[in-house]
C-alpha positions as CSV (number, residue, x, y, z in Angstrom):
1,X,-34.1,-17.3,-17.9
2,X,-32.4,-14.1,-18.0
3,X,-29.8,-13.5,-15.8
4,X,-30.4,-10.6,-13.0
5,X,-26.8,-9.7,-12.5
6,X,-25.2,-7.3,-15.3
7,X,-22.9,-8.8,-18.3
8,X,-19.7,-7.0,-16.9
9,X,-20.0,-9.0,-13.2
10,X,-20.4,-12.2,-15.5
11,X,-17.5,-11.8,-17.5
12,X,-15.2,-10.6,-14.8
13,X,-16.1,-13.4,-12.3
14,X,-15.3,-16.0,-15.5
15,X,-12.1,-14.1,-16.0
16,X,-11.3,-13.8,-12.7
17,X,-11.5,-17.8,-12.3
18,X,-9.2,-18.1,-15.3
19,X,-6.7,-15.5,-13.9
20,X,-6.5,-17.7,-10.9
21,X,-4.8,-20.3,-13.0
22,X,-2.3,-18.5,-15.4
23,X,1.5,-18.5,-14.7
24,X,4.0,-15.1,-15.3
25,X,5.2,-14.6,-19.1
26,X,5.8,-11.6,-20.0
27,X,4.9,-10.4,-23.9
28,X,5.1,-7.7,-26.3
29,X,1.2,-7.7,-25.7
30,X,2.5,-4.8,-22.9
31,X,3.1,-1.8,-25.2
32,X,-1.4,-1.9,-25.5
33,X,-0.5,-0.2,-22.1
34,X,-1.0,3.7,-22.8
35,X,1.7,5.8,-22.6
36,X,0.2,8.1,-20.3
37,X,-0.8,5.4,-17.7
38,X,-0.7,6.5,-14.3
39,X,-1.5,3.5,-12.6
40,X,-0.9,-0.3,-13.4
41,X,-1.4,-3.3,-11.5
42,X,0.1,-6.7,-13.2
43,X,-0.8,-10.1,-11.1
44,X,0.9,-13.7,-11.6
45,X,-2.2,-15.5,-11.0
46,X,-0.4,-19.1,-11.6
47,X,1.9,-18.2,-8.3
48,X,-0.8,-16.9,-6.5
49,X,-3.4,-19.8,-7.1
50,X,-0.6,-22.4,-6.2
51,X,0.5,-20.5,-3.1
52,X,-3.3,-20.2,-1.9
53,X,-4.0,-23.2,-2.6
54,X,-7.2,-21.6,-4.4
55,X,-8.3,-25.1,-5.8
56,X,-9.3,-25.8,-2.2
57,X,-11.2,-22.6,-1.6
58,X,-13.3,-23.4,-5.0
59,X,-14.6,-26.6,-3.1
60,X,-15.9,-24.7,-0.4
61,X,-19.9,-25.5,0.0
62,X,-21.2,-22.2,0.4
63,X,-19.1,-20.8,-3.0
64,X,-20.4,-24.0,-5.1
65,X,-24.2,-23.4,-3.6
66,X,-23.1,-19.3,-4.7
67,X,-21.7,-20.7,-8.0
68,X,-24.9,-22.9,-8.8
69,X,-27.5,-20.3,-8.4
70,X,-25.5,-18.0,-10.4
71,X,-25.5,-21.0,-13.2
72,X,-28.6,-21.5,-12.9
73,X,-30.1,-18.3,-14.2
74,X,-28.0,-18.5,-17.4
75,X,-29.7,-19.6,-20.6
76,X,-28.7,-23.2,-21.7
77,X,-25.9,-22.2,-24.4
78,X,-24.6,-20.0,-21.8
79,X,-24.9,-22.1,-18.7
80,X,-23.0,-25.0,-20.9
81,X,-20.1,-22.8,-21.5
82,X,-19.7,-21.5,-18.0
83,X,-19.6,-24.9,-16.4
84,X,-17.1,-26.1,-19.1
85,X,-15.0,-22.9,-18.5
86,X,-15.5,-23.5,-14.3
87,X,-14.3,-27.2,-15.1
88,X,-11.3,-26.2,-17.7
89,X,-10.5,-21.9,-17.8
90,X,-9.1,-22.6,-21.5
91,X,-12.1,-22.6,-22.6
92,X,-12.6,-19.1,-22.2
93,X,-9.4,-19.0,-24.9
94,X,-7.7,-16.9,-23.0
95,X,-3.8,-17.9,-22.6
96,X,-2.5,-19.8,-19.7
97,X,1.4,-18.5,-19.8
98,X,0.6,-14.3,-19.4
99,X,0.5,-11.9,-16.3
100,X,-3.1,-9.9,-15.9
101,X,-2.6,-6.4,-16.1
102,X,-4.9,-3.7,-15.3
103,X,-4.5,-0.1,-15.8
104,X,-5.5,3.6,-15.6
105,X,-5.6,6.1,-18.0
106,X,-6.2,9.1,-15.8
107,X,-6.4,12.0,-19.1
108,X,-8.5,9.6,-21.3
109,X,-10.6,8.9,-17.7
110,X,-10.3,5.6,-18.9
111,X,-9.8,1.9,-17.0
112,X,-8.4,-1.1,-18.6
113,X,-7.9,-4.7,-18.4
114,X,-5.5,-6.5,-20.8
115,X,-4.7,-10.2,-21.4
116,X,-3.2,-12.2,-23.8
117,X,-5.2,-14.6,-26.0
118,X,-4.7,-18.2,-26.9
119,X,-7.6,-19.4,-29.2
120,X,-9.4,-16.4,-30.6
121,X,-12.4,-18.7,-31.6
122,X,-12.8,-19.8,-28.1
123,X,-12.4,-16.1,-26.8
124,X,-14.9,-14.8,-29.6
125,X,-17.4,-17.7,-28.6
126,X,-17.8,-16.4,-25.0
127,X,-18.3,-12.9,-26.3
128,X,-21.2,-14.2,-28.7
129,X,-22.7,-16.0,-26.0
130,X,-22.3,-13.0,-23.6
131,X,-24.0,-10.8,-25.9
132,X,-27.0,-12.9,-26.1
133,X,-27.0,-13.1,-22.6
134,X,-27.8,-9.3,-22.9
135,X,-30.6,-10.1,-25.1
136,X,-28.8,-8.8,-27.9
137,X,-27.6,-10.5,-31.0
138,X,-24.1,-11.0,-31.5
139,X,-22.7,-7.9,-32.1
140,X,-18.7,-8.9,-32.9
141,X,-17.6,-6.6,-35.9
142,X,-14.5,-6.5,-37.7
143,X,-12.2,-3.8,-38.4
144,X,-9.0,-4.8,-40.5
145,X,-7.6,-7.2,-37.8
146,X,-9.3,-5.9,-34.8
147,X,-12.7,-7.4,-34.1
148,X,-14.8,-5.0,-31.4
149,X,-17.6,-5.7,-29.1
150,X,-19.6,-3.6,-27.0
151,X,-20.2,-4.2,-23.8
152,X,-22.1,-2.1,-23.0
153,X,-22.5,1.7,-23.3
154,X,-19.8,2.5,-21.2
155,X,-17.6,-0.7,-22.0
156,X,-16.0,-2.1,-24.7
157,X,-13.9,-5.2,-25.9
158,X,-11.3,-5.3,-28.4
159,X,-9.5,-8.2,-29.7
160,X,-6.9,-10.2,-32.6
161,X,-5.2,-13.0,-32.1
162,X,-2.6,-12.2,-30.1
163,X,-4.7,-9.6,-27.0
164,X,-7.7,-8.5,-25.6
165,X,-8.1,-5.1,-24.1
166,X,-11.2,-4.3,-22.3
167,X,-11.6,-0.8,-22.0
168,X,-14.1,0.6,-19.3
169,X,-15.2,4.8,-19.8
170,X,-15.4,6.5,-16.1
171,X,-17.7,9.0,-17.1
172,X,-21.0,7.8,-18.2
173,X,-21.5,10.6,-20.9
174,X,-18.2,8.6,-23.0
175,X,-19.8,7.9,-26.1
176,X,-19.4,4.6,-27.5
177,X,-17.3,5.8,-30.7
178,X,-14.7,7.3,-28.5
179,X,-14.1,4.6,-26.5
180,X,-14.2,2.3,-29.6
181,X,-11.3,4.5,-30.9
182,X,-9.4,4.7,-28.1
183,X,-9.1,0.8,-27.5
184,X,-8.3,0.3,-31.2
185,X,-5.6,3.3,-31.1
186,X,-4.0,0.9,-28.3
187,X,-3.8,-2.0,-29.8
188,X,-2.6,-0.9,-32.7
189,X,0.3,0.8,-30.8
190,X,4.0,0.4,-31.0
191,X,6.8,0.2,-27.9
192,X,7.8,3.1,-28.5
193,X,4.0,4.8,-28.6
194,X,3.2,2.6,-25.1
195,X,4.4,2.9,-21.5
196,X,7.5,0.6,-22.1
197,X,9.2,3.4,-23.7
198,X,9.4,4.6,-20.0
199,X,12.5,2.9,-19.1
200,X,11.6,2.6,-15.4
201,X,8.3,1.2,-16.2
202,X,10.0,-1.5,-18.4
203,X,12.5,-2.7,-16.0
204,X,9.2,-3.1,-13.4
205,X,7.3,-4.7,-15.7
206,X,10.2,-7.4,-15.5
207,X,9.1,-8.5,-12.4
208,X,8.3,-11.9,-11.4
209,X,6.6,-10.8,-8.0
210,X,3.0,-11.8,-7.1
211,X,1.5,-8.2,-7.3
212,X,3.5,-5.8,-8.6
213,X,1.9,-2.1,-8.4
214,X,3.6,0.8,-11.0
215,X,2.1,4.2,-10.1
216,X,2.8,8.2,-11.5
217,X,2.3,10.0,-8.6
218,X,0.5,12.6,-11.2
219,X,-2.6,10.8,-10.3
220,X,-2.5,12.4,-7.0
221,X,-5.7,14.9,-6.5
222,X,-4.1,18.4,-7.5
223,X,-5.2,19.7,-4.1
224,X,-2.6,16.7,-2.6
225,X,-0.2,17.7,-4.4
226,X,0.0,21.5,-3.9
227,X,-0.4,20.7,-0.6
228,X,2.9,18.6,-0.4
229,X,4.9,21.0,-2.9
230,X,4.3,23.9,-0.3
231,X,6.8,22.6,1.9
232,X,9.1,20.6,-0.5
233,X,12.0,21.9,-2.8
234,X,11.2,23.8,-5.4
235,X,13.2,21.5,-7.9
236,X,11.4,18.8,-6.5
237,X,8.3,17.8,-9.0
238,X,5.7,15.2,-7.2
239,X,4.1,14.8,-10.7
240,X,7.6,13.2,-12.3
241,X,7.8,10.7,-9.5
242,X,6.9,6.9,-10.3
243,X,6.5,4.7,-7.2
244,X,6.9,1.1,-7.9
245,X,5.5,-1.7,-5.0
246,X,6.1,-5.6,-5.4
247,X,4.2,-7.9,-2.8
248,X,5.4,-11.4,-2.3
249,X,3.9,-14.0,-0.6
250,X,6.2,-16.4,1.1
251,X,6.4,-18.7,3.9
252,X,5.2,-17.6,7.3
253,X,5.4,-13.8,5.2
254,X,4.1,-11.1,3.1
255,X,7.1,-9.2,1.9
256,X,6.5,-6.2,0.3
257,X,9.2,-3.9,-1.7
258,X,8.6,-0.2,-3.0
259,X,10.7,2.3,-4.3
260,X,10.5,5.4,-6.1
261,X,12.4,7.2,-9.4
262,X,12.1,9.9,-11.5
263,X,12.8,11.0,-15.0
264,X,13.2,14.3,-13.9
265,X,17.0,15.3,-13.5
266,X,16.5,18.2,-11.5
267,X,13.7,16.1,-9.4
268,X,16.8,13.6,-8.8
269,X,19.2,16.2,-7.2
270,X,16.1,17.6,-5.5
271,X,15.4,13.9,-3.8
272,X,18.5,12.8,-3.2
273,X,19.1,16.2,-1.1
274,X,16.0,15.0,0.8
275,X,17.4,11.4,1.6
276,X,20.9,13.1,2.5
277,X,18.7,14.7,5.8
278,X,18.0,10.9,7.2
279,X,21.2,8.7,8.3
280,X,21.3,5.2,9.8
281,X,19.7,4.7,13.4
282,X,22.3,4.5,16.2
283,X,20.1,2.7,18.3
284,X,20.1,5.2,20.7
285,X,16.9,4.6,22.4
286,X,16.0,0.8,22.1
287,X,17.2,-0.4,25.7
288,X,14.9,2.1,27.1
289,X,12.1,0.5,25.1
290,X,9.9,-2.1,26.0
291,X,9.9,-5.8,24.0
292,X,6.5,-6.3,24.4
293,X,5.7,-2.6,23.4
294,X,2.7,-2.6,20.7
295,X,4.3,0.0,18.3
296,X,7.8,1.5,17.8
297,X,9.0,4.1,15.6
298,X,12.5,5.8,14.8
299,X,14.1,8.0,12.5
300,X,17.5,9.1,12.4
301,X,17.5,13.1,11.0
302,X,19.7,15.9,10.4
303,X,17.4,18.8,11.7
304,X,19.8,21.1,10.3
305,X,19.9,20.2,6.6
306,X,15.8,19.6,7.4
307,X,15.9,23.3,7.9
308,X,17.6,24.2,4.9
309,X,16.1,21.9,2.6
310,X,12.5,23.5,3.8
311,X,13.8,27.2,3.4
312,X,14.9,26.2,-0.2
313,X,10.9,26.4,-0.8
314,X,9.9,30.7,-1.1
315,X,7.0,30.1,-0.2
316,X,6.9,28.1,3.0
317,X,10.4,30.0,4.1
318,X,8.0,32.8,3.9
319,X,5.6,31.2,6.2
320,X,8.9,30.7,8.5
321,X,9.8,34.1,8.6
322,X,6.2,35.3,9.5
323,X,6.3,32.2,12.2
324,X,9.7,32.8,13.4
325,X,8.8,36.3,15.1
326,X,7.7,34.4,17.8
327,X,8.9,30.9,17.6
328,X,12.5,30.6,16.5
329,X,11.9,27.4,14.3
330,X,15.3,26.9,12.9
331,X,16.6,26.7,15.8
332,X,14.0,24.3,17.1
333,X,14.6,22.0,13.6
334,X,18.1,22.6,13.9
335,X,18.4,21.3,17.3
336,X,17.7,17.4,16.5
337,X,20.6,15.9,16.0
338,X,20.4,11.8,16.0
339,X,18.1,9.4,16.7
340,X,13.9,10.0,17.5
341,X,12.6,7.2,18.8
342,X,8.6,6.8,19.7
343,X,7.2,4.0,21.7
344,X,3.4,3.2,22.5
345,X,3.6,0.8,25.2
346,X,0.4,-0.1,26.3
347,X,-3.0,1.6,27.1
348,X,-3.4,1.9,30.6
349,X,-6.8,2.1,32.7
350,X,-7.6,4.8,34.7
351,X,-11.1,3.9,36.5
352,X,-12.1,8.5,36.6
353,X,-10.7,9.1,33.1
354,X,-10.8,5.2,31.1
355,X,-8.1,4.6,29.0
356,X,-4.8,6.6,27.5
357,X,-2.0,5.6,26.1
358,X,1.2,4.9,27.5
359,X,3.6,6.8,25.5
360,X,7.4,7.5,25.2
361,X,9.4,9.7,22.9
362,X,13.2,10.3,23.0
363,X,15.3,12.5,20.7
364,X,18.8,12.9,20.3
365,X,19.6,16.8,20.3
366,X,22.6,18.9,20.5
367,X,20.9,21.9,22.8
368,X,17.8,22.3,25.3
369,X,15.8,24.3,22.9
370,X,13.1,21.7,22.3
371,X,12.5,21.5,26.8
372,X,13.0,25.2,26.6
373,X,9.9,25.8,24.2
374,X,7.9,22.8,25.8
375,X,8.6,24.5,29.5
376,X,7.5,27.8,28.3
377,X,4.6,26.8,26.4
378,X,3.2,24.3,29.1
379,X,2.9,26.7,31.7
380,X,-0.8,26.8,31.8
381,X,-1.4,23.3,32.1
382,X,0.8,23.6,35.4
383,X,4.3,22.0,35.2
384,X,5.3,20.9,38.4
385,X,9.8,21.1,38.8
386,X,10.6,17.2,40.0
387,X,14.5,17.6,39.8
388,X,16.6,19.8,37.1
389,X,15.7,18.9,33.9
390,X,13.2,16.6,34.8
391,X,9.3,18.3,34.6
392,X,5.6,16.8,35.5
393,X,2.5,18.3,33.8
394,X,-1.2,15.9,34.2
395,X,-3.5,15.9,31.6
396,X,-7.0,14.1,31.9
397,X,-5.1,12.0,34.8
398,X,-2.5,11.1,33.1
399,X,0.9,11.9,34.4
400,X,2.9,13.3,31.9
401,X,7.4,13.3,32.3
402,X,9.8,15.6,30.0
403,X,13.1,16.9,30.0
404,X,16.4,15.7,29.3
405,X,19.3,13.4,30.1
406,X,23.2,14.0,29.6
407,X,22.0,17.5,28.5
408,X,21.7,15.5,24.7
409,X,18.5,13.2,25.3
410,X,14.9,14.9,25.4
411,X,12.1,13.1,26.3
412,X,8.8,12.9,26.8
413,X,7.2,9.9,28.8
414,X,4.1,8.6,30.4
415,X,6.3,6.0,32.4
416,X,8.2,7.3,35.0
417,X,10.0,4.3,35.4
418,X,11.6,4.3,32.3
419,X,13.2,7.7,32.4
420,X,14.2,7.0,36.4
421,X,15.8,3.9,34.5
422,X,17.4,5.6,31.6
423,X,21.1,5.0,32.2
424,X,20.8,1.0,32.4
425,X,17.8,0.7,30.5
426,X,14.4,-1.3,31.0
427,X,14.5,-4.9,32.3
428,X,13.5,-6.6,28.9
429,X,14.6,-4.0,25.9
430,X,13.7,-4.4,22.6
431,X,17.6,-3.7,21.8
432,X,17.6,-8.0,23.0
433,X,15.3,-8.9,20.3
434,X,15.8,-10.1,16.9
435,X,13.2,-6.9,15.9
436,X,16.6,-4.6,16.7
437,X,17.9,-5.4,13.6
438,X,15.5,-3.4,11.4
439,X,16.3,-0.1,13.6
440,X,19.6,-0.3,11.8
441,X,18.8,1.5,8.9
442,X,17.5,5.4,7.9
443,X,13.5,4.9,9.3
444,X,12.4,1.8,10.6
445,X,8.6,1.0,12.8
446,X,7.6,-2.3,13.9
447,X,4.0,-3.5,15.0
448,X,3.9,-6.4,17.4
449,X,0.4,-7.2,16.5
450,X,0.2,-10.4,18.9
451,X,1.1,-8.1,21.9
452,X,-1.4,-5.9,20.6
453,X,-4.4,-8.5,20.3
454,X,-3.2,-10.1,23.7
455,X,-3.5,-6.5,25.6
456,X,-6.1,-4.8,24.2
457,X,-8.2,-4.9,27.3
458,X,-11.9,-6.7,25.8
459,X,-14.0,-3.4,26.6
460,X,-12.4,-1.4,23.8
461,X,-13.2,-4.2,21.7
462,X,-16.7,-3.6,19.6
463,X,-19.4,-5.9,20.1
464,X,-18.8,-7.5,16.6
465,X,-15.1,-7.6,17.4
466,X,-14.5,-11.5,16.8
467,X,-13.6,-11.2,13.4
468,X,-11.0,-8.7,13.8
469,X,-9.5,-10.7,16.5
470,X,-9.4,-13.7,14.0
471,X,-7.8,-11.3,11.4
472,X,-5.4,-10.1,13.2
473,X,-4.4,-13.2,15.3
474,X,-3.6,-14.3,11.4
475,X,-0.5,-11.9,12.3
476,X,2.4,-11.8,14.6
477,X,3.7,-8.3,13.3
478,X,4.8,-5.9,11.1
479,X,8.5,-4.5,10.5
480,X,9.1,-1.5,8.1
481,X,12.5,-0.5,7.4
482,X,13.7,2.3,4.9
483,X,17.2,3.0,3.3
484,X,17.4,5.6,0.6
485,X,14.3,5.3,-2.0
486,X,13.7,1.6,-0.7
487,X,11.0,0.4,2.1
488,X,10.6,-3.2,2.7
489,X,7.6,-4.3,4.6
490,X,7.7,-7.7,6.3
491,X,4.4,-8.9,7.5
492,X,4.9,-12.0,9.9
493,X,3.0,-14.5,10.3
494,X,1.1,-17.0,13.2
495,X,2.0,-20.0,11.2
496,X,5.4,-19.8,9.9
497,X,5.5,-23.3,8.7
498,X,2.7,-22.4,5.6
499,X,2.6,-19.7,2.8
500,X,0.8,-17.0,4.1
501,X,-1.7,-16.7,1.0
502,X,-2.8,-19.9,1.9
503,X,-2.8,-19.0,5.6
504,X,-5.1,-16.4,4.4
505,X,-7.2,-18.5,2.0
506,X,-7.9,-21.0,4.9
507,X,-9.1,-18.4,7.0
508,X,-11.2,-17.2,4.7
509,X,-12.1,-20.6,3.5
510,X,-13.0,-21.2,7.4
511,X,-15.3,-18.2,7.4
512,X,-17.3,-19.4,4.8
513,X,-18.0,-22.6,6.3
């Protein structure tokens, strides 16, 4: 019987079982990878099958009744192969010692998914078998040393005895023959023709992280990105950028690594002014923070080279001038002068107006022209003078404190109690936690996700809320720290006595059940 569920879902769910057992090799099998790439995505599947424990998910009841009735409408040749691919993924001849890579060709409009082949007569089998699963005879044809299969009219499969590129169109009006030259253009390609020759790209693709994510921020949306040149440098190209990101599953945590370069050496200067306006956090703020406060946030920023750097742009220092008739931004931007710190508590209950976040903010300034703009702006929601520098406006019941302390320290606070405290700072500060350490560099936020889950009062939760709460309760929280082009992201988890992929996979594994 035919199968109901299209040839590409078939092959993908095979490969995607095979994937889950191959380890990280890299191979000259990379420069099929077009030069003009803009994103690519290479997986060790080997790491993350032994780290999730995958075997174990495969065994789950519901995935093997799943599995059966997908078998089940295969035809007998085809059904044979499947299971013995399902029992043993070298069957499909695909290599077992190869990352997966996929990739997008953004000019071409063009998707592709590359691996590295082991036993071409295996691989070439389940293509036969595939296409008669279509209804179709084999349709495997030689050219020189490539053989090529359609897919279908919008895919294509390309093979020797060394790769296999699938090559999917985006556009359904592709034709066939275009696609057909395109994946035979690639892997006949040399180093120097493929996205090695990008030395950046190369060094990434040396990576021996889980998931490692190489992307040209060209692929941006024009719109995007005219929107974010408005107010950068002029210098400063977003489309020469390349962002790398590595994820890494480890014990009790998901790190995660990013980064940015550029080939551009005028883009270079232009982004390492940029850095130049964030220095290290002073840790100005955190004794007036919370511990157990859900979300915090700081930056430490040179408002005055942030001015500069903005008015380097014509355009947007034209905007400025028209602006600055009646605001006088640059000295507003100029002002900050340290540390901004931003806290969310809590959300607090108010039984006429529900719930509203308790919020604080603090900035490190060298004048009062930040409270003098607030004061003069807020006047018609009614600012009521509580001491000097110290101001009350409500909004929607909620009280709401600015001004400033030692005549260097703005702030802007829902909690009275922690401005009235600001000298000493709060009972239990986040500054006595082991989370103070990431505020030591340029931009740092954490997200104390277990707080967060134990607080939430259960009426904002939605009615079909449970398996959120699982989710998240997964996590304890999440710290983000920046220096320079670097970020590192550690996600912590619950259990910090198991890899937390197969923290994950047992979840999951327990959802199925």
């Amino acid at each position: 019987m035919k199968p109901n569920i299209s040839s590409i879902k078939n092959l993908i769910a095979i490969l995607a079982i095979t994937m889950l057992f191959s380890c990280n090799k890299q191979s000259d099998y990379l420069q099929s990878i077009p030069a003009d790439a803009n994103i690519v995505i290479t997986i060790n599947p080997q790491s993350i099958a032994e780290k999730g424990n995958v075997i174990e998910l495969l065994k789950n009841k519901k995935i093997n009744e799943r599995q059966r009735i997908w078998l089940n409408r295969l035809g007998p040749e085809s059904k044979e192969l499947f299971e013995k691919i399902l029992q043993n993924p070298t069957e499909l001849g695909i290599s077992l010692k190869n990352d997966v890579v996929f990739f997008s060709d953004a000019i071409e409009n063009e998707i592709g998914l590359l691996l590295k082949i082991d036993e071409q007569q295996k691989f070439e089998t389940f293509l036969s078998i595939l296409s008669s699963e279509k209804g179709k005879d084999t349709n495997i044809k030689r050219e020189n040393d490539i053989f090529i299969s359609e897919i279908n009219t919008n895919a294509i499969c390309t093979f020797d005895d060394n790769k296999a590129l699938f090559l999917f169109a985006l556009q359904y009006n592709t034709e066939i023959a275009k696609l057909k030259k395109d994946a035979t253009a690639l892997m006949n390609q040399n180093k120097e023709k493929s996205l090695l020759s990008n030395n950046g790209f190369s060094k990434f693709s040396q990576s021996n992280k889980d998931v490692n994510i190489w992307m040209s921020m060209a692929a941006i949306p024009s719109t995007t990105l005219k929107l974010y040149s408005s107010f950068l440098p002029t210098d400063l190209k977003i489309s020469s950028i390349y962002s790398t990101t590595h994820i890494d599953f480890q014990r009790g945590k998901i790190i995660i690594e990013s980064g940015s370069y550029s080939d551009d050496t005028k883009t270079k200067k232009a982004l390492d002014s940029l850095i130049s306006i964030v220095g290290k956090n002073s840790d100005s703020f955190l004794k007036q923070i919370p511990e157990n406060s859900w979300l915090v946030w700081s930056v430490n920023l040179n408002g005055e080279k942030l001015y500069n750097i903005l008015m380097e742009n014509s355009k947007f220092a034209a905007e400025i001038e028209n602006v600055s008739k009646e605001i006088n931004l640059q000295q507003l931007i100029g002002s900050i002068d340290g540390d901004l710190t931003m806290g969310l508590i809590d959300i607090t209950s108010s039984n006429s107006y529900g719930y509203s976040p308790n919020l604080v903010f603090f900035a490190k300034v060298k004048d009062d022209s930040i409270l003098t703009f607030l004061k003069d702006n807020l006047q018609l929601a009614g600012i009521t003078t509580l001491s000097e520098n110290q101001y009350l406006i409500s909004w929607s019941g909620t009280s709401i404190y600015f001004g400033m302390k030692d005549n260097k320290y703005l702030y802007v606070s829902t909690d009275k109690n922690i401005i009235d405290n600001f000298s000493k700072g709060t009972e239990s500060p986040l500054s006595q936690t082991p989370f103070a350490e990431i505020f030591k560099f340029g931009g740092a936020m954490l997200i104390n996700t277990q707080q967060i889950l134990q607080s939430l009062p259960e009426e904002l939760w939605k009615s079909d809320a449970t398996t959120y709460k699982q989710l998240l309760a997964l996590f304890s929280s999440i710290e983000m720290y920046s220096e320079g082009q670097t970020n590192k992201t550690t996600i912590n988890m619950t259990d910090p006595s198991d890899n937390a992929l197969s923290t994950i996979i047992k979840s999951l594994d327990k959802e199925l059940k």
